[in-house]
mmCIF file as Biopython writes it, N, C-alpha, C and O atoms, coordinates in Angstrom:
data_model
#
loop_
_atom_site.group_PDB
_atom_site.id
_atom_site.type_symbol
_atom_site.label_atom_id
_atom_site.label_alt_id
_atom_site.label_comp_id
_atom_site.label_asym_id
_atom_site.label_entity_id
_atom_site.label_seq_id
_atom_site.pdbx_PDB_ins_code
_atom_site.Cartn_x
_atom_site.Cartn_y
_atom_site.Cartn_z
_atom_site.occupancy
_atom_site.B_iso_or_equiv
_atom_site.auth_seq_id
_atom_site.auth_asym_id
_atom_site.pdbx_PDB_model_num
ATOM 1   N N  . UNK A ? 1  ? 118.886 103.921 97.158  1.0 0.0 1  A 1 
ATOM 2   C CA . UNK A ? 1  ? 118.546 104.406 98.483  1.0 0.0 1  A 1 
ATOM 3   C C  . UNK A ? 1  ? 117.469 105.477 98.358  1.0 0.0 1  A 1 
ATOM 4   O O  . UNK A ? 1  ? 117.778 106.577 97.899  1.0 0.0 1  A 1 
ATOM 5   N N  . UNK A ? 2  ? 116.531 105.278 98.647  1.0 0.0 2  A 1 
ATOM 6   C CA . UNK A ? 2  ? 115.503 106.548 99.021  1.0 0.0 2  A 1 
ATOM 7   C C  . UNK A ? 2  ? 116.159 107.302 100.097 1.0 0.0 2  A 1 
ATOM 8   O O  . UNK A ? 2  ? 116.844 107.071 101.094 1.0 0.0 2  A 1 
ATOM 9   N N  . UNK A ? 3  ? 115.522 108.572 99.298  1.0 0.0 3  A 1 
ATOM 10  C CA . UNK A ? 3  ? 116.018 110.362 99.949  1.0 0.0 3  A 1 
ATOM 11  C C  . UNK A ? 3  ? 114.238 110.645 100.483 1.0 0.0 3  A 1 
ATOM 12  O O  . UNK A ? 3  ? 113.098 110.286 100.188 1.0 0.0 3  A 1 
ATOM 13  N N  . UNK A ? 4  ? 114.906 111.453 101.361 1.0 0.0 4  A 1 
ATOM 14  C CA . UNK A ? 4  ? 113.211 112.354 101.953 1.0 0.0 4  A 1 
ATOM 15  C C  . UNK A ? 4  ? 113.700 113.267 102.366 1.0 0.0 4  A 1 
ATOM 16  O O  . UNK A ? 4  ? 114.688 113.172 103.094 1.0 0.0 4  A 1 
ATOM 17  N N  . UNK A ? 5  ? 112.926 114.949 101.882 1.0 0.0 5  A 1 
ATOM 18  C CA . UNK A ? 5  ? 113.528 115.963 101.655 1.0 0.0 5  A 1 
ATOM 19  C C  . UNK A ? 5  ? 112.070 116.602 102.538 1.0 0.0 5  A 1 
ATOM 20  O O  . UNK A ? 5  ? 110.945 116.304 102.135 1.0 0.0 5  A 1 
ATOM 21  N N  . UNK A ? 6  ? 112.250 117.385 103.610 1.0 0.0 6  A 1 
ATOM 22  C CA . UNK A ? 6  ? 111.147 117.991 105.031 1.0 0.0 6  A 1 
ATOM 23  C C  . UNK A ? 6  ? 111.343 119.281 104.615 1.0 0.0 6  A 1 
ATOM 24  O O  . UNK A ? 6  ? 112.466 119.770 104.731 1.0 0.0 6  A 1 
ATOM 25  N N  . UNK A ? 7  ? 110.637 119.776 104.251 1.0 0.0 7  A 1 
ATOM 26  C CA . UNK A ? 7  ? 110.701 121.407 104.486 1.0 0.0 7  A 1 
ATOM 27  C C  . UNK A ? 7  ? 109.488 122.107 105.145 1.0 0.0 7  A 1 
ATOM 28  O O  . UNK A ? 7  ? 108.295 122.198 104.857 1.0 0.0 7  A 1 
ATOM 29  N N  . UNK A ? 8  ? 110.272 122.564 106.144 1.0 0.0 8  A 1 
ATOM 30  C CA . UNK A ? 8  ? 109.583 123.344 107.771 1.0 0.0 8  A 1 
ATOM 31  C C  . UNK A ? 8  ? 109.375 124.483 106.593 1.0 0.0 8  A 1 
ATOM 32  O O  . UNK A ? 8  ? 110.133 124.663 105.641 1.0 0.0 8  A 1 
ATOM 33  N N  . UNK A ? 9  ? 108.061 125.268 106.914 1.0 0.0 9  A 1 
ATOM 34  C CA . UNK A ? 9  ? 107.499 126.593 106.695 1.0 0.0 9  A 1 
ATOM 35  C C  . UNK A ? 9  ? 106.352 126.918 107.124 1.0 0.0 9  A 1 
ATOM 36  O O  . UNK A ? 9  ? 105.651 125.968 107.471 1.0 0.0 9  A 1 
ATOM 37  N N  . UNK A ? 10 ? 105.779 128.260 107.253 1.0 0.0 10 A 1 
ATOM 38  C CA . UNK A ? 10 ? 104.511 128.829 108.017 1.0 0.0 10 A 1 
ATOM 39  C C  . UNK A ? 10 ? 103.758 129.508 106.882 1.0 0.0 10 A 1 
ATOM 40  O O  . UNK A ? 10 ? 104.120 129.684 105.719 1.0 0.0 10 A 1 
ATOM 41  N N  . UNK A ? 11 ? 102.888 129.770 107.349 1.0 0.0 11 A 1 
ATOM 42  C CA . UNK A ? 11 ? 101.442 129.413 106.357 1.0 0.0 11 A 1 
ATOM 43  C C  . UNK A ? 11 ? 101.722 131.047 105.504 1.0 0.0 11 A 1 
ATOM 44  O O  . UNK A ? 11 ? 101.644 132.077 106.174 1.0 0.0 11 A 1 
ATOM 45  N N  . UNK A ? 12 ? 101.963 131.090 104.369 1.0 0.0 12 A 1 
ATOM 46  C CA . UNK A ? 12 ? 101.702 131.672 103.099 1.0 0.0 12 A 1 
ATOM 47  C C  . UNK A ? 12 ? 103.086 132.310 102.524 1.0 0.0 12 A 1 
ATOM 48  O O  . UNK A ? 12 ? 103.230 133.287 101.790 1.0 0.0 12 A 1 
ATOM 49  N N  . UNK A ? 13 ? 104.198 131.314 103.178 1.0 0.0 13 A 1 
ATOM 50  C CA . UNK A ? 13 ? 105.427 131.709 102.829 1.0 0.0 13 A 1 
ATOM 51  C C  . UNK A ? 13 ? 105.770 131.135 101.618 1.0 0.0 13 A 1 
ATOM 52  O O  . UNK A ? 13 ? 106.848 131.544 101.187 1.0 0.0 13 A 1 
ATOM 53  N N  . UNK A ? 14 ? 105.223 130.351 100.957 1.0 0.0 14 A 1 
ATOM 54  C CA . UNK A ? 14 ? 105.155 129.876 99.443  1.0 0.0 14 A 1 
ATOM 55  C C  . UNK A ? 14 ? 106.162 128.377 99.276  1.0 0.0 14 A 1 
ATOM 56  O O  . UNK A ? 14 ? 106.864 127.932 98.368  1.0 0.0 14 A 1 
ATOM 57  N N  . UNK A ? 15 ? 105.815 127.924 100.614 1.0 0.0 15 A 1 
ATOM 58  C CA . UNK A ? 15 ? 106.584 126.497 100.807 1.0 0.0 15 A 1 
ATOM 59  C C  . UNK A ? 15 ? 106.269 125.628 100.291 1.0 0.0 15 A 1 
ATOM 60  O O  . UNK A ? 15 ? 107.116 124.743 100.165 1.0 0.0 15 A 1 
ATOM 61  N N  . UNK A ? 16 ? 105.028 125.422 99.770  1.0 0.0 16 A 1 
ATOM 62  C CA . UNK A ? 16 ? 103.936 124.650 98.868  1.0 0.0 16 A 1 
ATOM 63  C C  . UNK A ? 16 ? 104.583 124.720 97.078  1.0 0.0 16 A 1 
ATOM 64  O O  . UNK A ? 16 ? 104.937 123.927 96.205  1.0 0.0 16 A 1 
ATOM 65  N N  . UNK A ? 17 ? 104.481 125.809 97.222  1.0 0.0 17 A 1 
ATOM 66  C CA . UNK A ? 17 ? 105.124 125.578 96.009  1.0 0.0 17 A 1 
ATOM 67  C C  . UNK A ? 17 ? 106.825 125.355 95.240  1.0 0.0 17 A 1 
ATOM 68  O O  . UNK A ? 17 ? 107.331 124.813 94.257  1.0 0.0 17 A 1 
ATOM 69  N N  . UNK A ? 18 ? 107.244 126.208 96.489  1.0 0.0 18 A 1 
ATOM 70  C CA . UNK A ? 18 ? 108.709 125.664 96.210  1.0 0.0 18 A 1 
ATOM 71  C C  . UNK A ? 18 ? 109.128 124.235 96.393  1.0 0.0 18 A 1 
ATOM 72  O O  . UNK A ? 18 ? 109.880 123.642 95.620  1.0 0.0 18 A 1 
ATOM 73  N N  . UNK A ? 19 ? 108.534 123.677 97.580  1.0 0.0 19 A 1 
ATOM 74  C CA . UNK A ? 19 ? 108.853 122.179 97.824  1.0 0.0 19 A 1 
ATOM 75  C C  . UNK A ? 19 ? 108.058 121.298 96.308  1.0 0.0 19 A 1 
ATOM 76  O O  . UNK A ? 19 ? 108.263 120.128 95.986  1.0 0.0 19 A 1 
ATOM 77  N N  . UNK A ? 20 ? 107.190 122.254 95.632  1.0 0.0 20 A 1 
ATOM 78  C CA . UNK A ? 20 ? 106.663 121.536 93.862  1.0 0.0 20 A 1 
ATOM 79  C C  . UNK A ? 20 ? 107.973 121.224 93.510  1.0 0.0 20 A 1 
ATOM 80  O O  . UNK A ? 20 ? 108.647 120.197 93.433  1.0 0.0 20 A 1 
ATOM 81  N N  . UNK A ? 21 ? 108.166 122.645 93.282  1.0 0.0 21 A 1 
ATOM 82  C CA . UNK A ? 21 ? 109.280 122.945 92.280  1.0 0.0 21 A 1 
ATOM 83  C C  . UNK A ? 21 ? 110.888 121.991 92.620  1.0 0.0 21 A 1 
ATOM 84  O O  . UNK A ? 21 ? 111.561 121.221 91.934  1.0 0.0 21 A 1 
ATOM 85  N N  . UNK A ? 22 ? 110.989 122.414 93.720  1.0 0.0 22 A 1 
ATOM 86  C CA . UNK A ? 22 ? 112.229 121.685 93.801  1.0 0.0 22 A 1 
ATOM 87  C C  . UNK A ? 22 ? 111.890 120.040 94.010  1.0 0.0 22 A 1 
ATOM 88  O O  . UNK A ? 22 ? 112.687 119.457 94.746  1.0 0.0 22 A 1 
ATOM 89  N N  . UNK A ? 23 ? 110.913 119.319 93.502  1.0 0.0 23 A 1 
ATOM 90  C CA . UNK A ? 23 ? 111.235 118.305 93.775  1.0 0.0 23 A 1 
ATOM 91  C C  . UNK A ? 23 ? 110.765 117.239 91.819  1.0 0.0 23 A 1 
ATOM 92  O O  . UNK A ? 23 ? 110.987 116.102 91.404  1.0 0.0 23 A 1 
ATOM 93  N N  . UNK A ? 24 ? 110.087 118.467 91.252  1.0 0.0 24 A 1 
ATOM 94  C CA . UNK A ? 24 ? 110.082 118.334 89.744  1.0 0.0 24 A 1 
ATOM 95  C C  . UNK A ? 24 ? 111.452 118.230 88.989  1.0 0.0 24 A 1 
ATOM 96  O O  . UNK A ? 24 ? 111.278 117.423 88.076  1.0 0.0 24 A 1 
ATOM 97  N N  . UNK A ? 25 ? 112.723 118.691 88.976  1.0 0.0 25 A 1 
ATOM 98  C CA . UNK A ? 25 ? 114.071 118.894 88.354  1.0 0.0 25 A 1 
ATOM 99  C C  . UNK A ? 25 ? 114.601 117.417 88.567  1.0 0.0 25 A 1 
ATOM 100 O O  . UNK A ? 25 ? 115.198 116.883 87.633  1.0 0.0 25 A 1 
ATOM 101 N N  . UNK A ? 26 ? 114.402 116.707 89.801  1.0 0.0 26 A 1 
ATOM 102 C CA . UNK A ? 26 ? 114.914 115.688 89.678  1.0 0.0 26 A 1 
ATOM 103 C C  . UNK A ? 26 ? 113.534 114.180 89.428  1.0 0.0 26 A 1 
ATOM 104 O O  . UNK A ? 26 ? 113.603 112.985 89.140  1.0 0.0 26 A 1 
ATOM 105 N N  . UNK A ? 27 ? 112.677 114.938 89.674  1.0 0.0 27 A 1 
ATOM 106 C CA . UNK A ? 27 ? 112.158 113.657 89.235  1.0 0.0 27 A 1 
ATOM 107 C C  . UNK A ? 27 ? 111.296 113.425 90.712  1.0 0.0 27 A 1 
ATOM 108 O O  . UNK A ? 27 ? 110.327 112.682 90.553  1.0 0.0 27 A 1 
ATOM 109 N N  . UNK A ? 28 ? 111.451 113.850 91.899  1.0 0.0 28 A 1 
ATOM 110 C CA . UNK A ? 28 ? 111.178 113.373 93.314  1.0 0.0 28 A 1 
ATOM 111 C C  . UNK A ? 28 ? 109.909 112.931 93.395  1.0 0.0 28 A 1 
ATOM 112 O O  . UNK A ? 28 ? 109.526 113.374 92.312  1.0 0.0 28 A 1 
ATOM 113 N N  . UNK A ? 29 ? 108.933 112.379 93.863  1.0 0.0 29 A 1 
ATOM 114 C CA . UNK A ? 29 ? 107.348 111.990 94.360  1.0 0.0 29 A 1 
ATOM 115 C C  . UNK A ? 29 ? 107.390 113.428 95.052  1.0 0.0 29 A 1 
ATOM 116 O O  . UNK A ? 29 ? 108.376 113.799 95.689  1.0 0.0 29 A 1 
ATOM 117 N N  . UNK A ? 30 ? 106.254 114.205 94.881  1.0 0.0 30 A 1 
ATOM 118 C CA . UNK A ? 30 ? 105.968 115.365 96.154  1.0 0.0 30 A 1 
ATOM 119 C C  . UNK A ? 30 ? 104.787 114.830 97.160  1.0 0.0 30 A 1 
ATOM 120 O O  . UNK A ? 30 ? 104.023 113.968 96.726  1.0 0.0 30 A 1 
ATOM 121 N N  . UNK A ? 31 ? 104.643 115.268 98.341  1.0 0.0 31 A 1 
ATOM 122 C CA . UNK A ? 31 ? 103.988 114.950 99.316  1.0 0.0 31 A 1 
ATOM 123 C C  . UNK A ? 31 ? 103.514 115.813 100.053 1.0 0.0 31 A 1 
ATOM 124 O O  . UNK A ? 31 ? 104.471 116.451 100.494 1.0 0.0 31 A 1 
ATOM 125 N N  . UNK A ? 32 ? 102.595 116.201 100.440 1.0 0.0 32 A 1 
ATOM 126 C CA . UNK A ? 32 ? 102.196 117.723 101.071 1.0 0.0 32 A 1 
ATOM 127 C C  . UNK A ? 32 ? 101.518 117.188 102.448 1.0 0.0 32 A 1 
ATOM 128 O O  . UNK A ? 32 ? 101.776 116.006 102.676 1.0 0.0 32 A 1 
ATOM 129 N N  . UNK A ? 33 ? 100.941 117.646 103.122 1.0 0.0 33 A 1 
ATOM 130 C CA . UNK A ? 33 ? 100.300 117.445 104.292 1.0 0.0 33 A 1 
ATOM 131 C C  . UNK A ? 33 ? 98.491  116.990 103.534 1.0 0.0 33 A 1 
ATOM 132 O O  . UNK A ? 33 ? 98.012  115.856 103.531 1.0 0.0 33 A 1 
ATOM 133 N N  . UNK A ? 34 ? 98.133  117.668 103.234 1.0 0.0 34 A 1 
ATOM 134 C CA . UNK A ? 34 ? 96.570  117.840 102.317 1.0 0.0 34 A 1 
ATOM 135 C C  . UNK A ? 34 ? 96.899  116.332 101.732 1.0 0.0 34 A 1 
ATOM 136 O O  . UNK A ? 34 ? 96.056  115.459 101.936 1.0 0.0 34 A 1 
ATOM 137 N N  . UNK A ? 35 ? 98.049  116.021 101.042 1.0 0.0 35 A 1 
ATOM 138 C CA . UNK A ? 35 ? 97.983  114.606 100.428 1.0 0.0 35 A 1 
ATOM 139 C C  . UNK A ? 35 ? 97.965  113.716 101.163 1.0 0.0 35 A 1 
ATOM 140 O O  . UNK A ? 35 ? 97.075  112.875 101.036 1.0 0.0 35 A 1 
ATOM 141 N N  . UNK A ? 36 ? 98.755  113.615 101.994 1.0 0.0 36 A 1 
ATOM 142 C CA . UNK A ? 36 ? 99.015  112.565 103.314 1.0 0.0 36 A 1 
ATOM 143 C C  . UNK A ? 36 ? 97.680  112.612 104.121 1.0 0.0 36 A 1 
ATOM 144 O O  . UNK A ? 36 ? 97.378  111.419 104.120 1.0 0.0 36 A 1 
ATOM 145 N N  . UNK A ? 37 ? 96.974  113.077 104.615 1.0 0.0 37 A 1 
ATOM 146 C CA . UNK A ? 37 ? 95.720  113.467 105.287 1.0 0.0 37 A 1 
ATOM 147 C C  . UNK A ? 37 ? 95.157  112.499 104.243 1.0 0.0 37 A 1 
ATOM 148 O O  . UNK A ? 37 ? 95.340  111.281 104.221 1.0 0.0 37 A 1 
ATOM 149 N N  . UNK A ? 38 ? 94.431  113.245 103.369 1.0 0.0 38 A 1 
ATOM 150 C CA . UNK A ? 38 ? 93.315  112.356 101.905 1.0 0.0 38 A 1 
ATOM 151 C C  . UNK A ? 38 ? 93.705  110.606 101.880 1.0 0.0 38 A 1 
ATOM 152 O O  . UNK A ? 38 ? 93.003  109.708 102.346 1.0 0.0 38 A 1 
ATOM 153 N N  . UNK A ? 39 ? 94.783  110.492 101.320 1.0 0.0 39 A 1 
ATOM 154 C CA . UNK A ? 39 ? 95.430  108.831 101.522 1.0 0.0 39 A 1 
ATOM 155 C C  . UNK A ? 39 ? 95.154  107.806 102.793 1.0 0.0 39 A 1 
ATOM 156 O O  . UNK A ? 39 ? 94.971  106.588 102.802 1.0 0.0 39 A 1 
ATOM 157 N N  . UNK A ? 40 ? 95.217  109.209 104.334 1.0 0.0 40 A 1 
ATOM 158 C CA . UNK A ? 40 ? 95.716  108.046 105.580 1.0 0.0 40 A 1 
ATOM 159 C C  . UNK A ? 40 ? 93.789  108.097 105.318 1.0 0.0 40 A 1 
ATOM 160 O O  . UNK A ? 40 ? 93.421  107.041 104.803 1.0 0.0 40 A 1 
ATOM 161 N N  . UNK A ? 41 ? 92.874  108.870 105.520 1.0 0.0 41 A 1 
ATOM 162 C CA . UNK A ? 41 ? 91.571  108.973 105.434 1.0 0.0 41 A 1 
ATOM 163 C C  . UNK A ? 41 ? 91.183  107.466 104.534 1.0 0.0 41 A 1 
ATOM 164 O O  . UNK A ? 41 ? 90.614  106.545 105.119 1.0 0.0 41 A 1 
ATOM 165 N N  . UNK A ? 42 ? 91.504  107.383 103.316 1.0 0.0 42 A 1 
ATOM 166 C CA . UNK A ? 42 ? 90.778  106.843 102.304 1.0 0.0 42 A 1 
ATOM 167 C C  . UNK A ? 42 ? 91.458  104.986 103.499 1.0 0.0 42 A 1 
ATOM 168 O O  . UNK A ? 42 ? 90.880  104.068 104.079 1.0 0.0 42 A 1 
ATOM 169 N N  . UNK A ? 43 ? 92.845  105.378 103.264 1.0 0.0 43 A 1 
ATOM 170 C CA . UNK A ? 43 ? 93.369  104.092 103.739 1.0 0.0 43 A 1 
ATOM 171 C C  . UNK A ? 43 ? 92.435  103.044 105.359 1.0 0.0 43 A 1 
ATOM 172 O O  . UNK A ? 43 ? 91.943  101.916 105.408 1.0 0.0 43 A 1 
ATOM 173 N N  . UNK A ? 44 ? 92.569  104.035 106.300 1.0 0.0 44 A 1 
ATOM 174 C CA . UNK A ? 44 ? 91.322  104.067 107.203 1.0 0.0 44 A 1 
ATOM 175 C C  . UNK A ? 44 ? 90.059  103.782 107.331 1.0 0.0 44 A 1 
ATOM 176 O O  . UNK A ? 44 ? 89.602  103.291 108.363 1.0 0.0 44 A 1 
ATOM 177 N N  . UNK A ? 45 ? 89.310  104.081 106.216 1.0 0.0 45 A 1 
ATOM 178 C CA . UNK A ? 45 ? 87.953  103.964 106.472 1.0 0.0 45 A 1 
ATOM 179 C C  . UNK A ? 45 ? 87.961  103.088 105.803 1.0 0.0 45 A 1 
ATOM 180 O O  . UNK A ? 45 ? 86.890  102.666 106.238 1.0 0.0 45 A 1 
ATOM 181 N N  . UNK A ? 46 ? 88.323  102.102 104.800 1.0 0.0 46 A 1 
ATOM 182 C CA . UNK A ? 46 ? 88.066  100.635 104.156 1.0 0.0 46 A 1 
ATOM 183 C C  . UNK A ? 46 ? 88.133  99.633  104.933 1.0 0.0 46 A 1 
ATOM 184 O O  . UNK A ? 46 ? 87.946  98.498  104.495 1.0 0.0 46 A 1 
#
């Protein structure tokens, strides 16, 4: 079963990096906003 793990935070509360961290221990894919943006872009314009 795929898990998806959201973490709400405001800009320089260090959510970026904790959502790294906690998703390195188990192994998780991380996903940021900046990544998702770049991908839907690239996916789009082909």
């Amino acid at each position: 079963m795929n898990k998806i793990i959201t973490i709400g935070r405001e800009f320089g509360s260090g959510g970026r990096e904790f959502g790294l961290r906690l998703s390195e221990e188990p192994g998780i894919a991380y996903y940021d906003q900046e990544i998702i943006t770049e991908i839907s872009k690239q996916y789009y314009t082909e």
